[in-house]
C-alpha positions as CSV (number, residue, x, y, z in Angstrom):
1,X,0.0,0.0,0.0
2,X,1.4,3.3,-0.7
3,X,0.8,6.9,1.2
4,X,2.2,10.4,0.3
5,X,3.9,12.3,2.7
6,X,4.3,16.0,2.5
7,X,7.6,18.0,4.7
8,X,4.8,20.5,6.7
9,X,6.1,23.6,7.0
10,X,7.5,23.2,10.8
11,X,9.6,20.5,9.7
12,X,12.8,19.5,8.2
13,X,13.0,16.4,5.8
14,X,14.6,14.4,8.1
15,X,11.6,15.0,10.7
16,X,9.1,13.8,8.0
17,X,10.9,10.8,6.8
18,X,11.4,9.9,10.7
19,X,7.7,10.3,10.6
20,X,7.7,7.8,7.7
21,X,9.5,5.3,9.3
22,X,7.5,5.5,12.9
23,X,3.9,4.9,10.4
24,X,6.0,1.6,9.0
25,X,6.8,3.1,5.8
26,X,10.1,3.1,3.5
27,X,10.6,6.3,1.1
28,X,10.1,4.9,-2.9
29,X,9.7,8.4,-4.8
30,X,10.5,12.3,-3.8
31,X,8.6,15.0,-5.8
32,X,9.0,18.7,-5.4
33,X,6.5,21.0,-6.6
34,X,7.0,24.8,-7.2
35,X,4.5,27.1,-5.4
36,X,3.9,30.4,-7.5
37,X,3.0,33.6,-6.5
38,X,0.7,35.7,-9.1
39,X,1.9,39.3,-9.8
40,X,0.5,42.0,-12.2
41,X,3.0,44.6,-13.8
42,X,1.8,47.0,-16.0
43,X,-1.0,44.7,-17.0
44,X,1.3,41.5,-17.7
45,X,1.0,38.9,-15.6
46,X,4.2,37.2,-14.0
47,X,4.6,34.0,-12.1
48,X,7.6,34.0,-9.7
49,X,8.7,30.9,-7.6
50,X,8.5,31.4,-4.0
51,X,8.4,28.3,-2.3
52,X,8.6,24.5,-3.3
53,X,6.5,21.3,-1.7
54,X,8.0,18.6,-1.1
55,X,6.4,15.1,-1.1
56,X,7.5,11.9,-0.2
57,X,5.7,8.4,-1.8
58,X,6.3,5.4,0.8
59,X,5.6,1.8,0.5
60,X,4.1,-0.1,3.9
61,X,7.9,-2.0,5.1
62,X,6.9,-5.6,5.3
């Protein structure tokens, strides 16, 4: 069975893989996606990267 785990805000990547391992799970993928903040200019809209998410895919250890 697999279960995504996200690194919250008020945690490093170790503390969330820690959490992994205490729910019984091993780490089989790592995404990171961008988070984008909207910004009008002179009537042209920009995107600009302000933050990143980052998500871990685990498999239940057997």
């Amino acid at each position: 069975m697999k279960k995504e785990f996200e690194v919250m805000e008020n945690e490093t990547i170790i503390d969330c893989l820690n959490r992994m391992e205490k729910e019984g799970y091993r780490v089989i993928k790592r995404t990171e996606k961008p988070i984008f903040k909207e910004e009008t200019h002179q009537g042209k809209t920009n995107y600009i990267p302000i933050a990143r998410k980052i998500i871990f895919q685990g498999i239940k250890d057997s």
